[in-house]
Backbone as XML, in Angstrom:
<?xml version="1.0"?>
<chain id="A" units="angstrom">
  <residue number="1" name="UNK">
    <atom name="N" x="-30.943" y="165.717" z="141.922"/>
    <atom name="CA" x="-29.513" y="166.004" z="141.918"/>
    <atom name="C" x="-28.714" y="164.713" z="141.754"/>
  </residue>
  <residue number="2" name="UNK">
    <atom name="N" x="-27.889" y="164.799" z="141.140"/>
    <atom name="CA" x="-26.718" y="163.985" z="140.874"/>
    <atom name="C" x="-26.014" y="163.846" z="142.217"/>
  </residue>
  <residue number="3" name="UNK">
    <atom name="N" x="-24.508" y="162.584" z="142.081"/>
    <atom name="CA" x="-24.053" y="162.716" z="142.972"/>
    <atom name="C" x="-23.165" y="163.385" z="142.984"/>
  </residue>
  <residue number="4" name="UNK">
    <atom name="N" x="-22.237" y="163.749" z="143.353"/>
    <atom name="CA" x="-20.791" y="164.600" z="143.190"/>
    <atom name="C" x="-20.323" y="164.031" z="143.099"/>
  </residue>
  <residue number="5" name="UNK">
    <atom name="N" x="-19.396" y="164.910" z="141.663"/>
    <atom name="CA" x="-18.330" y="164.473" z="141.077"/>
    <atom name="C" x="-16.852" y="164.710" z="141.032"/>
  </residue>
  <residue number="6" name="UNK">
    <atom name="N" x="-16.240" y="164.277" z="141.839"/>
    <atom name="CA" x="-14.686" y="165.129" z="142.065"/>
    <atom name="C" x="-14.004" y="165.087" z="141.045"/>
  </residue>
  <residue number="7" name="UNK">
    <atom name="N" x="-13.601" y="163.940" z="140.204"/>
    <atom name="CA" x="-13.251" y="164.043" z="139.086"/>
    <atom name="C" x="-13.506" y="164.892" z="137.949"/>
  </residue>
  <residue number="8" name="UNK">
    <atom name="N" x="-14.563" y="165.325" z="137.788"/>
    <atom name="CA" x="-15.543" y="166.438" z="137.399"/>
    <atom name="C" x="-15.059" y="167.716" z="137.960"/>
  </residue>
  <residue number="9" name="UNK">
    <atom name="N" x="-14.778" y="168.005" z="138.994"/>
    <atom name="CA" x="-14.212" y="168.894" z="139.552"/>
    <atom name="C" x="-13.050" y="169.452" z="139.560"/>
  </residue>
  <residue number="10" name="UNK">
    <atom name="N" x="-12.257" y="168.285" z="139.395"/>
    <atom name="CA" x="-11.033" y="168.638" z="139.071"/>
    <atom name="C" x="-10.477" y="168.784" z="137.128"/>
  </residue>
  <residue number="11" name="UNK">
    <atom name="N" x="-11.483" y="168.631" z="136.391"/>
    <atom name="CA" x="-11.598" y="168.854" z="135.469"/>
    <atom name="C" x="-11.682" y="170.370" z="135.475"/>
  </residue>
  <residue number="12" name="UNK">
    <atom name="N" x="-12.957" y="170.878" z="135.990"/>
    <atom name="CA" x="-13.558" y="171.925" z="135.546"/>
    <atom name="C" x="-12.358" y="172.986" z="136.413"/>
  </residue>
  <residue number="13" name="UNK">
    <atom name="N" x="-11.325" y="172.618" z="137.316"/>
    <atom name="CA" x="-10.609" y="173.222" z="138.262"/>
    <atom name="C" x="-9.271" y="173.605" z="137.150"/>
  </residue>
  <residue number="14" name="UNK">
    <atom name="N" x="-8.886" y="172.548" z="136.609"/>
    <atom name="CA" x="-7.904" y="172.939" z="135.506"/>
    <atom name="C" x="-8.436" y="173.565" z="134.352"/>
  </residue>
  <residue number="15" name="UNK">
    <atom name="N" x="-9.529" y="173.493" z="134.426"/>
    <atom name="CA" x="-10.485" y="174.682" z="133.021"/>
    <atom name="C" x="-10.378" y="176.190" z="133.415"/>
  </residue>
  <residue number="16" name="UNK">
    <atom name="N" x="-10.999" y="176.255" z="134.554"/>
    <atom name="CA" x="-11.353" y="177.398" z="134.469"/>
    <atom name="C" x="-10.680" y="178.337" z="136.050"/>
  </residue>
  <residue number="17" name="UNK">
    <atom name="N" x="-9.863" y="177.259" z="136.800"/>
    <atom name="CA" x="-9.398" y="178.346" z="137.654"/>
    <atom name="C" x="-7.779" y="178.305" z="138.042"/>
  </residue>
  <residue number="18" name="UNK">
    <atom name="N" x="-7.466" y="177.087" z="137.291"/>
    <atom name="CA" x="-6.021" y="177.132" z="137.605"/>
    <atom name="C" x="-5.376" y="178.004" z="137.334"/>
  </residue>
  <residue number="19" name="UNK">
    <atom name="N" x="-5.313" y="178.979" z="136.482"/>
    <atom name="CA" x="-4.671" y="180.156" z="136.023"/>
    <atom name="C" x="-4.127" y="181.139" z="136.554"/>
  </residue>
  <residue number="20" name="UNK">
    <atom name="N" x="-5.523" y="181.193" z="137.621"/>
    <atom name="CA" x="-5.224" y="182.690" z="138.718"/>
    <atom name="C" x="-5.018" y="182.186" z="140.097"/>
  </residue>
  <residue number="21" name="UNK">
    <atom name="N" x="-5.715" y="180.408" z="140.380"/>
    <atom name="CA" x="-5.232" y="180.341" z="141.899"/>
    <atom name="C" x="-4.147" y="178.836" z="141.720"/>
  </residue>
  <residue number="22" name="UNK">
    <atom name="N" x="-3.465" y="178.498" z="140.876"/>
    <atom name="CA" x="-2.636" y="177.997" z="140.563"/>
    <atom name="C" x="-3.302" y="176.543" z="140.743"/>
  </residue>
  <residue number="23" name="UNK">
    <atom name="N" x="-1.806" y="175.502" z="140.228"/>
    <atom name="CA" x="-2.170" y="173.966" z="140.292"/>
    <atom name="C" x="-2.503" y="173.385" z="141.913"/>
  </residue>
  <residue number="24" name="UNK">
    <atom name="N" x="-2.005" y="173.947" z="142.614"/>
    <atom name="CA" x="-2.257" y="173.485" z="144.080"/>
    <atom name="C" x="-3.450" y="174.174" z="144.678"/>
  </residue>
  <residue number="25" name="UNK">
    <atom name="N" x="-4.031" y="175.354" z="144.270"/>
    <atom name="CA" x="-5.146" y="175.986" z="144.643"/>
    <atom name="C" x="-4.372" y="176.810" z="145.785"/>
  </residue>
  <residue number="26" name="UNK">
    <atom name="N" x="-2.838" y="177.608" z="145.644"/>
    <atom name="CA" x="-2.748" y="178.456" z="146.909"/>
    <atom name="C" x="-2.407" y="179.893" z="146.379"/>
  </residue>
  <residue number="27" name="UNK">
    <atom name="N" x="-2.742" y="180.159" z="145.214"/>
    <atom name="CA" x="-3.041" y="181.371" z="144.663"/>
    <atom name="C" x="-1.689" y="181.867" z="144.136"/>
  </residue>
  <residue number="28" name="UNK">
    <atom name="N" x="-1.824" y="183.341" z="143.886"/>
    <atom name="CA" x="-0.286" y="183.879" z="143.483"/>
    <atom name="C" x="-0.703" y="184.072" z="142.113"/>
  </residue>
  <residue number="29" name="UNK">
    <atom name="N" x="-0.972" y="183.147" z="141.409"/>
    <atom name="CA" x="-1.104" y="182.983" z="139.876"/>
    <atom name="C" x="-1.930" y="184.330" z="139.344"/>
  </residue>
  <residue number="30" name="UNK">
    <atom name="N" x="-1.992" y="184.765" z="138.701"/>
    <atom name="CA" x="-3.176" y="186.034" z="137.713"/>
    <atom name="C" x="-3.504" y="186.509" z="139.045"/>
  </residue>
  <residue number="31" name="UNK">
    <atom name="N" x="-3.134" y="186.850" z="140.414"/>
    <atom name="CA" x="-3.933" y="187.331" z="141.137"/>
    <atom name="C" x="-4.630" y="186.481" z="141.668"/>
  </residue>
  <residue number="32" name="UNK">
    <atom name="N" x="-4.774" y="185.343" z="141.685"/>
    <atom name="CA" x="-5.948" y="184.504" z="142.673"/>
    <atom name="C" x="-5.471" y="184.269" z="143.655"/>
  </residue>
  <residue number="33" name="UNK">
    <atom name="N" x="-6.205" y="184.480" z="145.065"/>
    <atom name="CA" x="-5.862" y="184.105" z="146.206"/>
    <atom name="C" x="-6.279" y="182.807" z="146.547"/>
  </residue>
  <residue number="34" name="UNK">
    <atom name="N" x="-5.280" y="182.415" z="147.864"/>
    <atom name="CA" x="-5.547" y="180.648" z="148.019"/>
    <atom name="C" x="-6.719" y="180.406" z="147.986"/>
  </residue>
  <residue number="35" name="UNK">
    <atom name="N" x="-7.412" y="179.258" z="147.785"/>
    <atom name="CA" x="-8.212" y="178.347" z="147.926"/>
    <atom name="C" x="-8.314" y="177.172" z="148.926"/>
  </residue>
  <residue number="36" name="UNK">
    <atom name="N" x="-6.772" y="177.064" z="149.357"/>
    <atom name="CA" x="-7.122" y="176.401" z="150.594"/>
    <atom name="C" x="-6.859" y="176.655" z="152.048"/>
  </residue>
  <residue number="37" name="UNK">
    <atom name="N" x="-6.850" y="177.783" z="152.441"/>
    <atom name="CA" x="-6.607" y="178.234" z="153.753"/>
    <atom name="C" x="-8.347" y="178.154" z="154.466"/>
  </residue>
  <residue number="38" name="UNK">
    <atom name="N" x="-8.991" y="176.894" z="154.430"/>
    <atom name="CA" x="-9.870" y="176.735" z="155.282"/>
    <atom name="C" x="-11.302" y="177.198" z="155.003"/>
  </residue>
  <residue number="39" name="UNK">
    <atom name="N" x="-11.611" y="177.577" z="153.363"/>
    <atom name="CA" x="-12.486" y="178.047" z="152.795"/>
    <atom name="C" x="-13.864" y="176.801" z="152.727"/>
  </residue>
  <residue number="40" name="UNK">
    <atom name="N" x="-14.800" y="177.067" z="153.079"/>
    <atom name="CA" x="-16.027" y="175.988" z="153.150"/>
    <atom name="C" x="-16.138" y="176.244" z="151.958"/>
  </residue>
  <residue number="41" name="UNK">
    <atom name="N" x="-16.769" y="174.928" z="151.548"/>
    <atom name="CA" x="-17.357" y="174.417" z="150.019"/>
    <atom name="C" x="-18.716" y="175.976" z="149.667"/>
  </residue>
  <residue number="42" name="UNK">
    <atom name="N" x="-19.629" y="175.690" z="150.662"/>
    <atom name="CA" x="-20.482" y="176.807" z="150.117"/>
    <atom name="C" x="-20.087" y="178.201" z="150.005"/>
  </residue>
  <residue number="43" name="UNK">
    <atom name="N" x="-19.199" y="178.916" z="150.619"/>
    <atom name="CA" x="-18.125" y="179.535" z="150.127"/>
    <atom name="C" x="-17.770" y="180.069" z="148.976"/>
  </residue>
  <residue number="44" name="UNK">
    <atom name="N" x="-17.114" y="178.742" z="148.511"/>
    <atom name="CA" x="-16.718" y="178.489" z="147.535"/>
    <atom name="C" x="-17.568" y="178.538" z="145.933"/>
  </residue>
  <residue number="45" name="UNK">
    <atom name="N" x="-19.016" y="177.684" z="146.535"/>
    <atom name="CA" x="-19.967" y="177.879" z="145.684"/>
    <atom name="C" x="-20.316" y="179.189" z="145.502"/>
  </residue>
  <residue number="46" name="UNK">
    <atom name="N" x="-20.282" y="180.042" z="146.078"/>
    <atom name="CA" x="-21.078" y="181.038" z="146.210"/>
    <atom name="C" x="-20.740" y="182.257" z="145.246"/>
  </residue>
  <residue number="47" name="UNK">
    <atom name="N" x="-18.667" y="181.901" z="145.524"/>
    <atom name="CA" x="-18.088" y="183.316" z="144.770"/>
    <atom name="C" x="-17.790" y="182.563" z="143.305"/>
  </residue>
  <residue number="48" name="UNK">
    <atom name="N" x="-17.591" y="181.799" z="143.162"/>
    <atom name="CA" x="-17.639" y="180.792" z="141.708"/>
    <atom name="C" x="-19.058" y="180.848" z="141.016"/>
  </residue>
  <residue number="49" name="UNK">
    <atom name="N" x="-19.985" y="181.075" z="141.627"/>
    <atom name="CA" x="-21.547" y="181.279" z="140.591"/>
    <atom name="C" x="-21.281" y="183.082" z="140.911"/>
  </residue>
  <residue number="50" name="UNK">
    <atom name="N" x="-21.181" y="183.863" z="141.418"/>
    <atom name="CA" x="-21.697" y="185.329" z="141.350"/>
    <atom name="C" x="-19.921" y="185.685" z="141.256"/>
  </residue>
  <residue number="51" name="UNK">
    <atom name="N" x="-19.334" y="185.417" z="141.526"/>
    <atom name="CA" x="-17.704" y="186.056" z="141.139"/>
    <atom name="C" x="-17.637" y="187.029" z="142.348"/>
  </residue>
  <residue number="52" name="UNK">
    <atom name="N" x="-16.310" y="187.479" z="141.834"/>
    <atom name="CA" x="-15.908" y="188.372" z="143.430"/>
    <atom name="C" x="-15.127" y="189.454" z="143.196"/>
  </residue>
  <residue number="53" name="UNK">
    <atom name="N" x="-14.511" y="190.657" z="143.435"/>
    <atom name="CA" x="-13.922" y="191.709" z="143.006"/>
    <atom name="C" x="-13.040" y="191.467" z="141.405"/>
  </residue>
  <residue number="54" name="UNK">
    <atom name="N" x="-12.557" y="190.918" z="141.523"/>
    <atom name="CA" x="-12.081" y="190.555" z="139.464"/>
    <atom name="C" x="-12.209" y="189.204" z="139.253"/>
  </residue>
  <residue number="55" name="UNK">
    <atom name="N" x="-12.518" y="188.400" z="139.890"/>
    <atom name="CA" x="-13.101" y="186.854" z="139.900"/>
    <atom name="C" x="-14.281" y="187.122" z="138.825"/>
  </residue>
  <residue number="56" name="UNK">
    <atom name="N" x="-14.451" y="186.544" z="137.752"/>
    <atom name="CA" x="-15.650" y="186.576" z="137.210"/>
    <atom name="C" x="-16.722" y="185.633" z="137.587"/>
  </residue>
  <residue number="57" name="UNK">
    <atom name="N" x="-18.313" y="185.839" z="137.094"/>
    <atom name="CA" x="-19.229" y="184.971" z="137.606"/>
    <atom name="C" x="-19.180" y="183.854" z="137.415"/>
  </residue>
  <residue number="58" name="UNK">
    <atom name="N" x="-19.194" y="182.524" z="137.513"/>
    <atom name="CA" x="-19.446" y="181.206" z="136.257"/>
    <atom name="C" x="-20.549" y="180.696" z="136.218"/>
  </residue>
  <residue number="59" name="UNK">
    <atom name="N" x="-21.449" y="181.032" z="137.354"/>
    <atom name="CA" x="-23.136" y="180.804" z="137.612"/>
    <atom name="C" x="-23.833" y="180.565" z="135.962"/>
  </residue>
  <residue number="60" name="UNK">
    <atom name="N" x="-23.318" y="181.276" z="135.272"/>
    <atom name="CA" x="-23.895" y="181.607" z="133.766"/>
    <atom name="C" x="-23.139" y="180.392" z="132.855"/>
  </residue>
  <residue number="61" name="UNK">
    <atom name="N" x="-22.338" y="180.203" z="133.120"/>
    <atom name="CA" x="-21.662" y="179.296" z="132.621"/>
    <atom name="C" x="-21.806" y="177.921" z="132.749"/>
  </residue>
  <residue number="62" name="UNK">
    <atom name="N" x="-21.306" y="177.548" z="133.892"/>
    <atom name="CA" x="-21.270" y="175.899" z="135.373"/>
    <atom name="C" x="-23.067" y="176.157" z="135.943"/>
  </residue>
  <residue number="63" name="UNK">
    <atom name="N" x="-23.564" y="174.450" z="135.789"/>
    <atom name="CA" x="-24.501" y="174.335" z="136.614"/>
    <atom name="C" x="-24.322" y="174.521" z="137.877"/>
  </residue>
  <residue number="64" name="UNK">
    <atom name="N" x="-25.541" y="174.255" z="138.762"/>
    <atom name="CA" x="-25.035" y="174.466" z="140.107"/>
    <atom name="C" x="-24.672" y="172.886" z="140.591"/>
  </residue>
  <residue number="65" name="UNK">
    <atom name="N" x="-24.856" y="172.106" z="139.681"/>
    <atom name="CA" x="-23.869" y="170.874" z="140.103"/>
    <atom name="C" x="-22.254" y="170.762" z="139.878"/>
  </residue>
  <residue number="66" name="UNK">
    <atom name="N" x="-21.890" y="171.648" z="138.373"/>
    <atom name="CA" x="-21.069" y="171.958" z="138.271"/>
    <atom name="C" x="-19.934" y="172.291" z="139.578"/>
  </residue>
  <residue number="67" name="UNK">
    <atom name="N" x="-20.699" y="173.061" z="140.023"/>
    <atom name="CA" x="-19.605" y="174.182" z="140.641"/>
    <atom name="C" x="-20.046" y="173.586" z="142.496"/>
  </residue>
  <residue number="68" name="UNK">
    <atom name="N" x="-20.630" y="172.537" z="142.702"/>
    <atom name="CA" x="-20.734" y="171.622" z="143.350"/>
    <atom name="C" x="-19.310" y="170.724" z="143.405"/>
  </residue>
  <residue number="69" name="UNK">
    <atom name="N" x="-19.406" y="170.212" z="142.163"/>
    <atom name="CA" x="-17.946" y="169.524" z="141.968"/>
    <atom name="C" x="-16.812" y="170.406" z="142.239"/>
  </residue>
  <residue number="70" name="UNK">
    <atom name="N" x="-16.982" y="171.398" z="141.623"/>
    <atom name="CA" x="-15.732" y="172.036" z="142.077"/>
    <atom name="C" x="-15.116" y="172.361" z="143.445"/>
  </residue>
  <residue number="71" name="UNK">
    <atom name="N" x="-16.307" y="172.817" z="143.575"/>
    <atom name="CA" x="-16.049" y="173.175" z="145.450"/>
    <atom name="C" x="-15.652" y="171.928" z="146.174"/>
  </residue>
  <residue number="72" name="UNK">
    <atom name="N" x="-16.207" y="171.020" z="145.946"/>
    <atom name="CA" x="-15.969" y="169.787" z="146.567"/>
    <atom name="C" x="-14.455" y="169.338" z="146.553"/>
  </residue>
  <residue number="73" name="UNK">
    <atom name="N" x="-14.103" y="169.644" z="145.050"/>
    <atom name="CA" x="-12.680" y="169.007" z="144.409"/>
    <atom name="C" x="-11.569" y="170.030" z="145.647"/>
  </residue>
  <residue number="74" name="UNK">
    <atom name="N" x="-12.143" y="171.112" z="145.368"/>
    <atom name="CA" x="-11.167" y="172.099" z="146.016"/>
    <atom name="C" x="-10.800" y="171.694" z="147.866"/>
  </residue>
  <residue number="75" name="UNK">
    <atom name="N" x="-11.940" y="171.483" z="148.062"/>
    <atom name="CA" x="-12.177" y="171.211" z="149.923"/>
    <atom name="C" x="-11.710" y="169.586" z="150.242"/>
  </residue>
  <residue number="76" name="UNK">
    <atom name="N" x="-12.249" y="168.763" z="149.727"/>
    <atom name="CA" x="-11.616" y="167.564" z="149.465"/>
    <atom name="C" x="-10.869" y="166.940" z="149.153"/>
  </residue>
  <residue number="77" name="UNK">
    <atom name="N" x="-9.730" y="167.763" z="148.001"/>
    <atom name="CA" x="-8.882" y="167.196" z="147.659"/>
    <atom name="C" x="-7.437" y="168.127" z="147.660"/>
  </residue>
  <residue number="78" name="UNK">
    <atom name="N" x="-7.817" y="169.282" z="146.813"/>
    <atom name="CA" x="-6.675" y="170.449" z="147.226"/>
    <atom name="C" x="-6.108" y="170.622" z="148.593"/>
  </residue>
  <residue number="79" name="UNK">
    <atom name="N" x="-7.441" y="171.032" z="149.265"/>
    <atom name="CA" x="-7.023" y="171.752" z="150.730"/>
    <atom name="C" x="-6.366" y="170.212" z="151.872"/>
  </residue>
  <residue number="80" name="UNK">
    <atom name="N" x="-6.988" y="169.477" z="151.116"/>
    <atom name="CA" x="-6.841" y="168.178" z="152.205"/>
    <atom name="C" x="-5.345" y="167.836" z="152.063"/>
  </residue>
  <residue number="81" name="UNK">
    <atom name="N" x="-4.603" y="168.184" z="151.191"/>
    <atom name="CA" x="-3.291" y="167.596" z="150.622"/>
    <atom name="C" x="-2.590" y="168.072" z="151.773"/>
  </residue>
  <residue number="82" name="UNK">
    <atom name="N" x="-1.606" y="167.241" z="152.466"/>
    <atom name="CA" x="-0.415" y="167.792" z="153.684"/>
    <atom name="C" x="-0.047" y="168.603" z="153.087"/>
  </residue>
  <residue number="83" name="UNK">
    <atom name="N" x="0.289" y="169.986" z="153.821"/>
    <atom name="CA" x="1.801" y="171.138" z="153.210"/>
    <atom name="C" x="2.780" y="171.222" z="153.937"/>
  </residue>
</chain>
């Protein structure tokens, strides 16, 4: 395994999920609910590779380092931001 990549993460965060849980990750957008009300990284991994009621999968898509970064980006950097 690689190391984690947040930068990477926040790449793949404006790719593929900003849309529905917005630029701050607190949802509203297409229907996505927040991302940072206290959600653990594996969590996170979990519904991002298998998807979740209209969340699609990305497992097929994102390695599982991929979506490593992401989760990370989200827990580390989104959720960490003061509100």
């Amino acid at each position: 395994d690689r190391p984690v990549d947040v930068d990477h993460g926040r790449a793949l965060y404006a790719e593929a999920c900003v849309a529905c849980h917005g630029k701050a990750g607190d949802g509203g957008q297409g229907g996505g609910p927040t991302l940072i009300a206290g959600l653990a990284a594996d969590t996170i991994q979990a519904v991002a590779s298998a998807g979740r009621n209209n969340m699609p999968a990305f497992g097929a898509v994102y390695t599982p380092a991929d979506i490593r970064d992401l989760a990370t980006y989200i827990v580390d950097v989104l959720a960490a931001k003061p509100r």
